[in-house]
Structures are given as C-alpha cells and as structure tokens.
Backbone as JSON Lines, residues from 0, in Angstrom:
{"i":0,"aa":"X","n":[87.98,161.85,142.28],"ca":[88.8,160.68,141.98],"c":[90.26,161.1,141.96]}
{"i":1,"aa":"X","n":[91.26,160.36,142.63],"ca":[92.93,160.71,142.65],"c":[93.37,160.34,142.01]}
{"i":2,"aa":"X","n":[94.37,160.99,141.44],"ca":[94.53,159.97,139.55],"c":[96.22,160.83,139.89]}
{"i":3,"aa":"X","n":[97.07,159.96,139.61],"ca":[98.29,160.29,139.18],"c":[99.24,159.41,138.32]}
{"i":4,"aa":"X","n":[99.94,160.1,137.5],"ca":[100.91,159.68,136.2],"c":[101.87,158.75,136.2]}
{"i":5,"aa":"X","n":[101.58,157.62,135.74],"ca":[102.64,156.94,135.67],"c":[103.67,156.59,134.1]}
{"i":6,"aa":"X","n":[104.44,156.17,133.88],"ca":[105.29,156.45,132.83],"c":[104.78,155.23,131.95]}
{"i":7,"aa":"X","n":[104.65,155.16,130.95],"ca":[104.64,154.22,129.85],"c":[105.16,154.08,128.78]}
{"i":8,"aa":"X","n":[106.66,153.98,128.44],"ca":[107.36,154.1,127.52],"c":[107.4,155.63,127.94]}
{"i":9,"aa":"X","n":[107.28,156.15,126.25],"ca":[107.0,157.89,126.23],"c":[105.92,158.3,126.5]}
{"i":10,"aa":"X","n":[104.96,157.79,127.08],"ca":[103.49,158.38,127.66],"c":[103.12,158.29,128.37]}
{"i":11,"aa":"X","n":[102.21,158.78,128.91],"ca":[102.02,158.79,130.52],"c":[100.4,157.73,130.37]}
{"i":12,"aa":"X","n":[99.89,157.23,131.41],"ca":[98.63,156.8,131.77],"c":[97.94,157.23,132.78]}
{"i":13,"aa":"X","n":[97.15,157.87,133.28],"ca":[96.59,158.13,134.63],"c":[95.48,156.81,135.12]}
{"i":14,"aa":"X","n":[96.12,156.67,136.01],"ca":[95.72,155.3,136.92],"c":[94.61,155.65,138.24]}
{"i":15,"aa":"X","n":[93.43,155.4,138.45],"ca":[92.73,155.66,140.02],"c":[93.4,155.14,141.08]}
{"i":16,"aa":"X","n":[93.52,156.06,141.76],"ca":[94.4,155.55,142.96],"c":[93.61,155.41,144.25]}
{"i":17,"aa":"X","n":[92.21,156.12,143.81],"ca":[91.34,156.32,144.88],"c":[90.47,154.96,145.42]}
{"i":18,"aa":"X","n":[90.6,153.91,144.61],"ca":[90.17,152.36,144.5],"c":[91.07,151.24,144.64]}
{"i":19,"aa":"X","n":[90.92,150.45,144.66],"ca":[91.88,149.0,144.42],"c":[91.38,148.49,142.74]}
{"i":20,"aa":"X","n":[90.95,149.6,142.01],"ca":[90.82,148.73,140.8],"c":[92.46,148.92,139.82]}
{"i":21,"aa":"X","n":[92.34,147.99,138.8],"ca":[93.32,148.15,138.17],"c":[93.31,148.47,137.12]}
{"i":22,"aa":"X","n":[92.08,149.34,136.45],"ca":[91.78,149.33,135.28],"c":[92.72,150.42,135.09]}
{"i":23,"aa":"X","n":[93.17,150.28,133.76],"ca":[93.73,151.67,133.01],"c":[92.92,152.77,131.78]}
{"i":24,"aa":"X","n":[92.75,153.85,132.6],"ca":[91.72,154.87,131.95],"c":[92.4,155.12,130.49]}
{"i":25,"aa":"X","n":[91.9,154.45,129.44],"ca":[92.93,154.75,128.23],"c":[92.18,155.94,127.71]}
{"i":26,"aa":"X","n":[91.18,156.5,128.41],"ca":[90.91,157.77,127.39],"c":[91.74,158.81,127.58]}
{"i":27,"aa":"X","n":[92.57,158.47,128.74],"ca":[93.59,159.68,129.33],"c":[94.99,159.37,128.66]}
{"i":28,"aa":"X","n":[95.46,158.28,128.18],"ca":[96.07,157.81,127.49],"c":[96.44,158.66,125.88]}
{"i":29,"aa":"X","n":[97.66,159.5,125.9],"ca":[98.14,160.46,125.23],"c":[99.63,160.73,124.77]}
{"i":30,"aa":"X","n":[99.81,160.36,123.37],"ca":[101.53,160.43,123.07],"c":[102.11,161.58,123.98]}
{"i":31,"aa":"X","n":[103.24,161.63,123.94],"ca":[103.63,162.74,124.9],"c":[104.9,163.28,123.68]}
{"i":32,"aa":"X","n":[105.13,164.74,124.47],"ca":[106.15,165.03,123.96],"c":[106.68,165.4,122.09]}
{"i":33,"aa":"X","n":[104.97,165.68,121.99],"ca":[104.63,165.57,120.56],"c":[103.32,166.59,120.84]}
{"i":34,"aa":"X","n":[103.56,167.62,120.33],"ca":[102.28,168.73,120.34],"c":[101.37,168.66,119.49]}
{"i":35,"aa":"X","n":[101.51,168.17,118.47],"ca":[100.89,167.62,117.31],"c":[100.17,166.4,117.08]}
{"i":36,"aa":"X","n":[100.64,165.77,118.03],"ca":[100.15,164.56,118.22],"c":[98.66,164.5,118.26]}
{"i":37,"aa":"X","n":[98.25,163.25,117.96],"ca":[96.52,162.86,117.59],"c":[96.67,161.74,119.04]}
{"i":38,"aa":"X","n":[95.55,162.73,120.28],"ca":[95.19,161.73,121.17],"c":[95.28,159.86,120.86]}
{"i":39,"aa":"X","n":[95.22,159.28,121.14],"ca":[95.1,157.8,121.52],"c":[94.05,156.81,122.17]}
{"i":40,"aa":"X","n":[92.91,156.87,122.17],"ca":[92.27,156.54,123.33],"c":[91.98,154.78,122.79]}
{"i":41,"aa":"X","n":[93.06,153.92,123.4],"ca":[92.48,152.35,123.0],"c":[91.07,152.03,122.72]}
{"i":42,"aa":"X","n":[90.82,152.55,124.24],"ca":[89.04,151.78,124.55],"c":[88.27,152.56,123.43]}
{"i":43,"aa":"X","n":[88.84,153.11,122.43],"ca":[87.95,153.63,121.45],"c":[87.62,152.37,120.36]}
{"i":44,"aa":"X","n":[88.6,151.36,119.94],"ca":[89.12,150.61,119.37],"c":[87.93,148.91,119.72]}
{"i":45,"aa":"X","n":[86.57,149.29,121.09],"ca":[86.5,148.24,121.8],"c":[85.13,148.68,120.83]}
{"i":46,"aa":"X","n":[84.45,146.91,120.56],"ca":[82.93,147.32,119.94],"c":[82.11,147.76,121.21]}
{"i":47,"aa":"X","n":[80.98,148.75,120.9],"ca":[80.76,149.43,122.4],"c":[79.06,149.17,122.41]}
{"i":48,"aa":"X","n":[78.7,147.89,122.29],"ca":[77.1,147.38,122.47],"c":[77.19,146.14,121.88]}
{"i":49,"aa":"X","n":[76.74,145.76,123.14],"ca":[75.8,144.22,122.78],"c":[75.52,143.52,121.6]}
{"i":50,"aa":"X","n":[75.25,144.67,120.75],"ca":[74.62,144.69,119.49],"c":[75.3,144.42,118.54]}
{"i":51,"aa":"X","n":[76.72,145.48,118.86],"ca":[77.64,144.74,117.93],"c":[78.47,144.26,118.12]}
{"i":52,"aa":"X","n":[78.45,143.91,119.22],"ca":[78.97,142.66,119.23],"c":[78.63,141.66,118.57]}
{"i":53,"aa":"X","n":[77.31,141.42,118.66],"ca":[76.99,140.24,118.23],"c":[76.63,140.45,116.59]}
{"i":54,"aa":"X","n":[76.56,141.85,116.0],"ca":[76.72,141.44,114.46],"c":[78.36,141.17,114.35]}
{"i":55,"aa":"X","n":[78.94,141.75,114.97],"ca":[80.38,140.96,114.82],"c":[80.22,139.13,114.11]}
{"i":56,"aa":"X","n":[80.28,139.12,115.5],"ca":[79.84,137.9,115.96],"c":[79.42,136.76,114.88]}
{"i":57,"aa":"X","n":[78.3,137.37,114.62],"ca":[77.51,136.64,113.42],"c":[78.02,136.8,112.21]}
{"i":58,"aa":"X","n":[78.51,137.84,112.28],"ca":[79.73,138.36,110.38],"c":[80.73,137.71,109.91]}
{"i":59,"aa":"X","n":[81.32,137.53,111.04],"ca":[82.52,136.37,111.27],"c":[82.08,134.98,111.02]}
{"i":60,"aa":"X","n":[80.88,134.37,111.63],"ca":[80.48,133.25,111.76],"c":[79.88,132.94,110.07]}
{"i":61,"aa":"X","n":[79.53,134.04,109.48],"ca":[78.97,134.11,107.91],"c":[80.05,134.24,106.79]}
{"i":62,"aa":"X","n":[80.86,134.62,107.23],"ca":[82.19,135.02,106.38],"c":[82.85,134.05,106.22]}
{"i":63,"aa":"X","n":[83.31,133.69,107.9],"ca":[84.84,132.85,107.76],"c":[85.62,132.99,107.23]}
{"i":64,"aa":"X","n":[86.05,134.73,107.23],"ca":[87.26,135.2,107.15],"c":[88.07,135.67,108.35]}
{"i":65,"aa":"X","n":[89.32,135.84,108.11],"ca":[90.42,136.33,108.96],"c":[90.4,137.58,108.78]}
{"i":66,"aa":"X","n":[89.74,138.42,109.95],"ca":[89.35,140.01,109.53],"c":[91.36,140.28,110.74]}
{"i":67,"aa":"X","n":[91.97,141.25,109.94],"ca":[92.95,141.72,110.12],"c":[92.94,143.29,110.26]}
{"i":68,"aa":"X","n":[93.32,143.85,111.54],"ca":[93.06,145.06,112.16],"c":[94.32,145.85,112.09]}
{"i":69,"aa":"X","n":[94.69,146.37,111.11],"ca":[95.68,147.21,110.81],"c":[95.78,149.06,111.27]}
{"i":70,"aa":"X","n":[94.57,148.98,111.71],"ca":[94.5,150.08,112.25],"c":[95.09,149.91,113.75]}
{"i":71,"aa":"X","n":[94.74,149.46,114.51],"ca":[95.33,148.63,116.08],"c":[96.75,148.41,116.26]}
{"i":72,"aa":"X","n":[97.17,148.07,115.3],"ca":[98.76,147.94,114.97],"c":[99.43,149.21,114.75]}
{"i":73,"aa":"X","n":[98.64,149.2,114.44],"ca":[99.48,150.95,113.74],"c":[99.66,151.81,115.02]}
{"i":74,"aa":"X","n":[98.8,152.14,115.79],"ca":[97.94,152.62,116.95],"c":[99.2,151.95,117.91]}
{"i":75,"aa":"X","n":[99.14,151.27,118.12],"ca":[99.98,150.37,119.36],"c":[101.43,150.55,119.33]}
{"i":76,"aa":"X","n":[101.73,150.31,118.19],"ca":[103.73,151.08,117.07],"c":[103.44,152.38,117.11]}
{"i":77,"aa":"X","n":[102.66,153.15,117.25],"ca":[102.73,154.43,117.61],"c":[103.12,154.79,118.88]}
{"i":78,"aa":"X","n":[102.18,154.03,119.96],"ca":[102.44,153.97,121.48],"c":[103.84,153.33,121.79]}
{"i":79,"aa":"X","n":[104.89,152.89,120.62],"ca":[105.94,152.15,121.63],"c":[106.48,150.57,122.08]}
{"i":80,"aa":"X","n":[104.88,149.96,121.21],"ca":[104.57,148.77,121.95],"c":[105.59,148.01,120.54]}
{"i":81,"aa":"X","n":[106.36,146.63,120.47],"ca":[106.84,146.4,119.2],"c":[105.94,145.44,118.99]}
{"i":82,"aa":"X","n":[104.84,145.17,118.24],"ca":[103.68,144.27,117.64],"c":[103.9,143.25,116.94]}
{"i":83,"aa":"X","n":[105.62,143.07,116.21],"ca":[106.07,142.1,115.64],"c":[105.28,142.67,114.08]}
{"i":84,"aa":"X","n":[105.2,141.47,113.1],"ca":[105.14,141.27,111.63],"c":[103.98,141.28,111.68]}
{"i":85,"aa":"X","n":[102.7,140.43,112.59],"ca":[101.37,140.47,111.94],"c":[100.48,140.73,112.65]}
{"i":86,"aa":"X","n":[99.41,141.35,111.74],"ca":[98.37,142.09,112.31],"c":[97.47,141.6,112.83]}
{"i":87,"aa":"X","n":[96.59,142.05,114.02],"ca":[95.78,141.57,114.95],"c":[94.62,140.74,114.36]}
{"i":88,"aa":"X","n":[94.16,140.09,114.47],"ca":[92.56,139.45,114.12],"c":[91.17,140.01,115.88]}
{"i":89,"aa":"X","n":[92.14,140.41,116.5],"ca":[91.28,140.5,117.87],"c":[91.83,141.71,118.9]}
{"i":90,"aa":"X","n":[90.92,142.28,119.3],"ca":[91.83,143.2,120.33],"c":[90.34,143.89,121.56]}
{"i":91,"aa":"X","n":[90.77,143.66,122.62],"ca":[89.81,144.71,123.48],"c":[90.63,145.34,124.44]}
{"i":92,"aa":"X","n":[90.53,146.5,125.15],"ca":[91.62,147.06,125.5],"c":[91.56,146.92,126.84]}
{"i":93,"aa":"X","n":[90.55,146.1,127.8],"ca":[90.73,145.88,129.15],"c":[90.25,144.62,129.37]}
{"i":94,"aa":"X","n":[91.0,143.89,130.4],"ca":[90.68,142.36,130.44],"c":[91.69,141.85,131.46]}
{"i":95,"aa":"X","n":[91.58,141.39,132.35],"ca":[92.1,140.91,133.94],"c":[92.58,139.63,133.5]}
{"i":96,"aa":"X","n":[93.32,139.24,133.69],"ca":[94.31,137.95,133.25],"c":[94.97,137.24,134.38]}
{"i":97,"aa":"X","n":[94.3,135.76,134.44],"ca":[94.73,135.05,135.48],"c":[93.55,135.66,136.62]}
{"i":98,"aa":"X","n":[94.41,134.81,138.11],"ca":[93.58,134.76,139.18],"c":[93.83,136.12,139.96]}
{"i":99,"aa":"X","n":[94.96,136.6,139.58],"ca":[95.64,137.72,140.44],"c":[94.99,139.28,139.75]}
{"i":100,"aa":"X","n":[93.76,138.85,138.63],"ca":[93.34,140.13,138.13],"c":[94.0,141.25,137.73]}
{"i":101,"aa":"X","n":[95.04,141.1,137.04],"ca":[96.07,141.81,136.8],"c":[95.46,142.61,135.64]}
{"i":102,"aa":"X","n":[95.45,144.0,135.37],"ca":[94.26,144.48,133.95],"c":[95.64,144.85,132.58]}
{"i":103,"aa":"X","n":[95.01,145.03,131.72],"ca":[96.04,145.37,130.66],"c":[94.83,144.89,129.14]}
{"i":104,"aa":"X","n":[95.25,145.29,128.18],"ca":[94.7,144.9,126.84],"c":[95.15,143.7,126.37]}
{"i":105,"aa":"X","n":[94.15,142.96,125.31],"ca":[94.13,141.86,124.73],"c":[94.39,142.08,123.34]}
{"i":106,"aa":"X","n":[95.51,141.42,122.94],"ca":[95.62,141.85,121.54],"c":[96.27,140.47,121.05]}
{"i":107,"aa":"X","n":[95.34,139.42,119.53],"ca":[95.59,138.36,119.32],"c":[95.58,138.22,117.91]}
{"i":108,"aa":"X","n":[96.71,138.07,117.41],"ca":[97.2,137.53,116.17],"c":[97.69,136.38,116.04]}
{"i":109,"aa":"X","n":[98.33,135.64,114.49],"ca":[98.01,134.39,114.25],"c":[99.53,133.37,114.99]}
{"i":110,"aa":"X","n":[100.23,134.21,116.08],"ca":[101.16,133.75,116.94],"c":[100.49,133.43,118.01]}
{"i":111,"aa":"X","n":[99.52,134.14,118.58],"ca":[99.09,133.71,119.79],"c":[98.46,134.74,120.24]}
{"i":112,"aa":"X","n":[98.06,135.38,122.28],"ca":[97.68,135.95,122.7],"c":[98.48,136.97,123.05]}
{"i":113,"aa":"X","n":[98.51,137.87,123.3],"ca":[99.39,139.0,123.89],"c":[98.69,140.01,124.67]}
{"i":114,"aa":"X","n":[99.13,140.27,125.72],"ca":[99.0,141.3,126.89],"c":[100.08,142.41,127.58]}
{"i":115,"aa":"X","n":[99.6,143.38,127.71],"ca":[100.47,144.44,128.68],"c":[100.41,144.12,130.37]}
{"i":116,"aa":"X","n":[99.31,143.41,130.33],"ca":[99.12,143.19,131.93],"c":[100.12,143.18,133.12]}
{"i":117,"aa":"X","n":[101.37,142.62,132.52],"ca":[102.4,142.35,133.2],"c":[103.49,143.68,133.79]}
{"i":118,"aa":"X","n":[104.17,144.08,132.39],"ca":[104.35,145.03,132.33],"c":[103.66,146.5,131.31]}
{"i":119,"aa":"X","n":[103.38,147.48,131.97],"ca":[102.49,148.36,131.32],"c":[102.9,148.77,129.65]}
{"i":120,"aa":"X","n":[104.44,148.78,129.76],"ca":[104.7,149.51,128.37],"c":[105.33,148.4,127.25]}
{"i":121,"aa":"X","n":[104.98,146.82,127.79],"ca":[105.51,146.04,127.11],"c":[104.07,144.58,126.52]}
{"i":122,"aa":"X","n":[104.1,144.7,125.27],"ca":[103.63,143.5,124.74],"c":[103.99,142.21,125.24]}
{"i":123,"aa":"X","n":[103.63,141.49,125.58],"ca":[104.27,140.32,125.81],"c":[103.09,138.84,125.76]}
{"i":124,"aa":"X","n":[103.87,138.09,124.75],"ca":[103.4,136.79,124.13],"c":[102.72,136.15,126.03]}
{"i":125,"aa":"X","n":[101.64,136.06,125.67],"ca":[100.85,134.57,127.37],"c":[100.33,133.38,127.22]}
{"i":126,"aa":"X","n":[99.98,133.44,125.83],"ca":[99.68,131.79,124.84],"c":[99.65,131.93,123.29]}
{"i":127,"aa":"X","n":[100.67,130.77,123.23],"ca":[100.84,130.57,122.23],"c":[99.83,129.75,121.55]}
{"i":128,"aa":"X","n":[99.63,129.77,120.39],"ca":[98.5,129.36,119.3],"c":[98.33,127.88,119.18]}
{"i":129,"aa":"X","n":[100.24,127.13,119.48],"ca":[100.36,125.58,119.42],"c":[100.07,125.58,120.49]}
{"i":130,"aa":"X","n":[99.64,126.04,121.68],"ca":[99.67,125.57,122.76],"c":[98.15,125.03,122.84]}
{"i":131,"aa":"X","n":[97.31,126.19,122.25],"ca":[95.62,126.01,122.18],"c":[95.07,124.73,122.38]}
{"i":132,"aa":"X","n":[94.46,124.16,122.88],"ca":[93.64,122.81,122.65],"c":[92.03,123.25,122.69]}
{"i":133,"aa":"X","n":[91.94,124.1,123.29],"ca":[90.05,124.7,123.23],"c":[90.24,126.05,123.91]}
{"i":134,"aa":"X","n":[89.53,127.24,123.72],"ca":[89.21,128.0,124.09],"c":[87.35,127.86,124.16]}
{"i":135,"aa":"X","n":[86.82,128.37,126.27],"ca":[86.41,127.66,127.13],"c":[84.53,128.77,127.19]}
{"i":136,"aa":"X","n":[84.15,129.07,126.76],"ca":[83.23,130.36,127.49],"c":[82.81,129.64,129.28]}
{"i":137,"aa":"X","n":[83.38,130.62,130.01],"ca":[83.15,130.04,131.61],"c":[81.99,130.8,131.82]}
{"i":138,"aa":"X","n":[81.88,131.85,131.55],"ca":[80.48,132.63,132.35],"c":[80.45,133.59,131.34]}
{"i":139,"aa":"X","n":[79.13,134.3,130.95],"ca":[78.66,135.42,130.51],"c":[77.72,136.0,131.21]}
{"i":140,"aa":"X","n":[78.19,137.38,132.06],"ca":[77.3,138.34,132.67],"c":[76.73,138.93,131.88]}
{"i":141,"aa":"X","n":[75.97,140.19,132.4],"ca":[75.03,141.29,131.57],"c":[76.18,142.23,130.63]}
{"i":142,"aa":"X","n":[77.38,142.21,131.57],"ca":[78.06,143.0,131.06],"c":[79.84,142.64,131.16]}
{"i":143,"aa":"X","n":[79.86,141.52,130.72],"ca":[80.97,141.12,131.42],"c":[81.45,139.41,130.74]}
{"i":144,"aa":"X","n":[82.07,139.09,130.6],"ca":[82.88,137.96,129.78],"c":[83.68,137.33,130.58]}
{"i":145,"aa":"X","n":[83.96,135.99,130.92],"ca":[85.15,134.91,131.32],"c":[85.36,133.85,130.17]}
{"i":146,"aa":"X","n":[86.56,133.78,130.04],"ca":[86.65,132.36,128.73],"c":[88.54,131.82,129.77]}
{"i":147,"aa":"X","n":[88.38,130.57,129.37],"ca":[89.36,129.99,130.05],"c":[90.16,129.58,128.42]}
{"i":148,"aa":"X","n":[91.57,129.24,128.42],"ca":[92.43,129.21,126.96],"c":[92.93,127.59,127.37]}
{"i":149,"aa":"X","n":[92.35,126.55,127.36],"ca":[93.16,125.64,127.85],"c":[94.39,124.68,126.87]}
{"i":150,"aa":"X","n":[95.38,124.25,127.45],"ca":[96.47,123.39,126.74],"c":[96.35,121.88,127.1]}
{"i":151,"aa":"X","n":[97.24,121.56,127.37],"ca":[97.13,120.22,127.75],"c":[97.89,120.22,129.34]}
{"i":152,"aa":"X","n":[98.63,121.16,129.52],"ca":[99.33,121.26,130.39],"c":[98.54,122.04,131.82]}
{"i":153,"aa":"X","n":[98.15,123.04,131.18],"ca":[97.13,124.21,131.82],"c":[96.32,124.68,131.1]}
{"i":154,"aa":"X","n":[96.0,126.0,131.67],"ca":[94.91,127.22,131.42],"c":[94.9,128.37,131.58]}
{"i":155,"aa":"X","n":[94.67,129.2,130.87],"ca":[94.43,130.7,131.22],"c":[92.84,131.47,131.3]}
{"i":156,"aa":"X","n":[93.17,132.12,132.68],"ca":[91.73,132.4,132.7],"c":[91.55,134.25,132.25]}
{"i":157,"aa":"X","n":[90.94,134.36,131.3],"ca":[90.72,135.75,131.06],"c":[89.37,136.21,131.26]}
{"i":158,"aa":"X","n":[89.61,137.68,131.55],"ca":[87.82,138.11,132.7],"c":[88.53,139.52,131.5]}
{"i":159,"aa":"X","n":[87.44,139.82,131.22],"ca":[86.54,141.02,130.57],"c":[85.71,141.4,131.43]}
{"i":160,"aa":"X","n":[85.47,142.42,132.2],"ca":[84.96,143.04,133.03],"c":[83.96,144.13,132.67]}
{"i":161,"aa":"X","n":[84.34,144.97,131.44],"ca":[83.3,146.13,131.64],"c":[82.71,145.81,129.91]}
{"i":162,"aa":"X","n":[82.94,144.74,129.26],"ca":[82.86,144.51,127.61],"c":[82.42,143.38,127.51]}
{"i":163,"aa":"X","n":[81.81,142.34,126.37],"ca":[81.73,140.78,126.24],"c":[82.39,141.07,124.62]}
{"i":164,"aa":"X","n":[83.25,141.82,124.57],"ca":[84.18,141.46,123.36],"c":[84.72,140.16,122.56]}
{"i":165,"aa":"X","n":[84.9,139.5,123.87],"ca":[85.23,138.34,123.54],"c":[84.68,137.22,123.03]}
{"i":166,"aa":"X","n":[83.49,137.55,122.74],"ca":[82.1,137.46,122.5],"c":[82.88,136.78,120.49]}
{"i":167,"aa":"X","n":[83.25,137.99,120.25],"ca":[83.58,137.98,118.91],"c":[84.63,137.13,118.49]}
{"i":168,"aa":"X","n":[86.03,136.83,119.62],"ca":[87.1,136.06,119.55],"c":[86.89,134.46,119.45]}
{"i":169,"aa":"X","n":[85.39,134.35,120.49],"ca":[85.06,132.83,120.26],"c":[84.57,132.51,119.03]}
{"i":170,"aa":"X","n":[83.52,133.55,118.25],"ca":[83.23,133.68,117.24],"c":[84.63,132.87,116.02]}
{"i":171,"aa":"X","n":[85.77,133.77,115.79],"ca":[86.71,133.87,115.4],"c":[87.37,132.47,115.77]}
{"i":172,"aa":"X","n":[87.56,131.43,116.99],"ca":[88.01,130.97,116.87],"c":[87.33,129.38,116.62]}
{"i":173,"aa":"X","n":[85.99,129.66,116.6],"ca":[84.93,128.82,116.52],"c":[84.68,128.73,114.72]}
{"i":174,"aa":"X","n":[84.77,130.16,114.21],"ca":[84.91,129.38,112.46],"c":[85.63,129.98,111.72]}
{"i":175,"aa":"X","n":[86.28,130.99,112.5],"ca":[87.57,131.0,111.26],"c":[88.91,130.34,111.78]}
{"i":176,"aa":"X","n":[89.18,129.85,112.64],"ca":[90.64,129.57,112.89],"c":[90.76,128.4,112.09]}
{"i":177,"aa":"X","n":[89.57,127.38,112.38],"ca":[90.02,126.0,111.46],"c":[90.32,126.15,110.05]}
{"i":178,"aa":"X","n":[89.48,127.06,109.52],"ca":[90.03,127.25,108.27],"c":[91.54,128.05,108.04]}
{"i":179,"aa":"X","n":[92.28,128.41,109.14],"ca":[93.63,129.19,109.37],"c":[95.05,127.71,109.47]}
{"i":180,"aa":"X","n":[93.96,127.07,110.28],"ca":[95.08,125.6,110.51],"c":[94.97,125.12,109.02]}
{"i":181,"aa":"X","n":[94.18,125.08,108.25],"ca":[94.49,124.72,106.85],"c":[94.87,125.26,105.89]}
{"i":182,"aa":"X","n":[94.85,126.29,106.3],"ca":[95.8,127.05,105.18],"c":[94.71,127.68,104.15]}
{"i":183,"aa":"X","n":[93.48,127.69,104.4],"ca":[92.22,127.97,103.28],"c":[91.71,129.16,103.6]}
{"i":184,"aa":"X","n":[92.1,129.58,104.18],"ca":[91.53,131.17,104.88],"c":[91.69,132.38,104.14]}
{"i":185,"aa":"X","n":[90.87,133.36,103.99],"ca":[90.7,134.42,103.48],"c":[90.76,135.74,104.54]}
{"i":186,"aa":"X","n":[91.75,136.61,104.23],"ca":[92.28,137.71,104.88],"c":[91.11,138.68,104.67]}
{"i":187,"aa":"X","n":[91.14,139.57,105.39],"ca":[90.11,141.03,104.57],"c":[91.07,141.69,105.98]}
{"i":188,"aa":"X","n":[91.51,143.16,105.24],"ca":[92.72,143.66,106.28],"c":[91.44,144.96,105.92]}
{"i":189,"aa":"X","n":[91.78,145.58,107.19],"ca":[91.33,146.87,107.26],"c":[91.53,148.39,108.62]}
{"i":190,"aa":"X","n":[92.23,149.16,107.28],"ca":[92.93,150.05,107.63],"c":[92.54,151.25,108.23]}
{"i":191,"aa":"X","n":[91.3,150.91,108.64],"ca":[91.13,152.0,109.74],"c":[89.55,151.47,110.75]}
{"i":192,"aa":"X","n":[89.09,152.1,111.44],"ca":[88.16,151.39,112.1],"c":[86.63,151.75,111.6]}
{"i":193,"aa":"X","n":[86.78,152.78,110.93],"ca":[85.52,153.26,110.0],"c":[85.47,151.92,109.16]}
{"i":194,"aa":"X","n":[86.75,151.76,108.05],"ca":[86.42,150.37,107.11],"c":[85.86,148.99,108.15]}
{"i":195,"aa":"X","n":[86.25,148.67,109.29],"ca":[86.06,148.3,109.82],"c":[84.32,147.81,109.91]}
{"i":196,"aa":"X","n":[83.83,149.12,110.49],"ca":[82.21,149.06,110.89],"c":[81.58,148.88,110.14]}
{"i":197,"aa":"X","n":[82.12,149.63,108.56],"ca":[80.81,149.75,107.6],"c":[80.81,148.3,107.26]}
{"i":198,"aa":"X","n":[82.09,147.29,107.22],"ca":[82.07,145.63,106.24],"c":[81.11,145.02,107.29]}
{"i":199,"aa":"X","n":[81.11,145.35,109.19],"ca":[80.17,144.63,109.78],"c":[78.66,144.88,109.55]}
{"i":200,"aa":"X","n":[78.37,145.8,108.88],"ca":[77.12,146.5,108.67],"c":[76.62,146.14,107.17]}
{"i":201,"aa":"X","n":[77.68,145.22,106.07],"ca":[77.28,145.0,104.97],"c":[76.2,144.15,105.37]}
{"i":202,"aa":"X","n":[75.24,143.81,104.2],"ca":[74.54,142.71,104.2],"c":[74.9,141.64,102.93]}
C-alpha cells in the first residue's frame, strides 16, 4: 500500500494513495513534534460491534440522557482542532458527507453537526441544530449506515461506510433531544472512554 504524509495542522496523516478511497487511516494519526506525546488514534474513540452499538443504542433510549464525551474534546484540542465551549453528545471518526463522498469525522454537539471533511485540519459547523426538521435512516447495510439530516430548505446526506455508529445518534436524537428542546434533560459527562463503556454496561 503507498501511503504518503500530508500536513494537518501540527500532524501529519498518512493517506492511501494506492486507491481512490478517501478514508483517513487515523491509527497513523500522531501529535508531532512532541516525543512524549501519547499516540492519537480517533477510530479508537468509534463503538467497534454491532453489539454495542446497539447497547448504546438501547441505554440512551432507557436513560434519556445527554451522554457528554469529554474525552473526544479533549482529544480533538489536543490535535489543533478549536471544538468551541461544548462537549460532544456524538462522534464517529469516518463518514462521507454529501454526494461527492468527501471522508472526514463526525462530531455533534448541542450547536449542531461538525466535520473535517472539507478541510482536513479544520472543524467546521455543516448543520445547524435550528435548521433540523427530521433526521432520516435511508439504508442500513451489514456494515454500513446512510441517514439523510433534512431542513426545510434541503438535506444532508451522511454515509458511514465501515461503522453503523450512527445507529446510536438516531437513538440520541429519537429520545434524548426532545427532552434537550425543553430544557428537561439530564447531562452525564464522561471523562474518559473507559467511564464511558462501563455506564453502557450498567444494568
């Protein structure tokens, strides 16, 4: 496989060059310029089975809380990226955006959606939260996710390709957001991704 460096802020990414894909290998994904530094690998950050996905899924749907990912934030302000004031409720780290399949990470807090897709070393707002009128499930493969974000105006089509992460976001926006538009919502923040697994694993 031909893999060469491209710049990302202060870090490099190694990209396949040997394909037309656009995925970005985040396990190669490494602060730079820092010897000390603690690797980075996003796609570590992605739930990695079916399985839990769907206790996600169902935890969320039992809770109806606003689970807040402070570890991801932290992680991302480390990389460079500026994340703004609040912390994620959602994040998978590969996902093709729009028709032009453009790849980059999904990262969604209570402003809206945000993606790198565009540019590699930059966050940048793609829907806003007032804009929402339904978020769509279009298709679910074996291994693989489409959900469309529609407004009144348009749509955004997002493809998850190698994850059904998103699996969990519909979850999220299916019973906890309404309780977010009212103001009745319950936070549970958690500061690393271990706290994370064990609250999906409570009974």
């Amino acid at each position: 496989m031909a893999l060469e460096k491209t710049e990302l802020g202060d870090q490099n990414i190694k990209i396949d060059t040997s394909s037309n894909s656009t995925e970005i290998n985040w396990a190669d994904y490494v602060m730079a310029d820092d010897s000390d530094a603690t690797e980075i690998n996003l796609g570590d950050f992605d739930l990695d089975s079916d399985e839990l996905v769907a206790i996600a899924s169902e935890k969320i749907k039992k809770e109806k809380a606003l689970i807040e990912l402070v570890y991801v934030k932290t992680a991302l302000s480390e990389l460079g990226y500026d994340t703004g004031n609040h912390h994620p409720f959602f994040f998978t780290s590969i996902v093709h955006v729009s028709e032009k399949a453009l790849a980059g990470f999904l990262y969604v807090n209570v402003d809206g959606f945000y993606s790198n897709y565009k540019e590699e070393s930059e966050l940048e707002l793609i829907f806003s939260w007032d804009s929402v009128k339904e978020i769509e499930l279009v298709e679910e493969g074996e291994s693989s996710i489409r959900i469309n974000i529609v407004s009144k105006e348009n749509k955004l089509t997002i493809y998850e390709p190698y994850s059904k992460n998103m699996l969990v976001l519909l979850s999220i926006y299916k019973n906890s957001w309404p309780k977010v538009l009212k103001g009745e919502i319950t936070k549970i923040n958690f500061e690393t991704q271990d706290e994370y697994l064990r609250w999906l694993h409570e009974k």
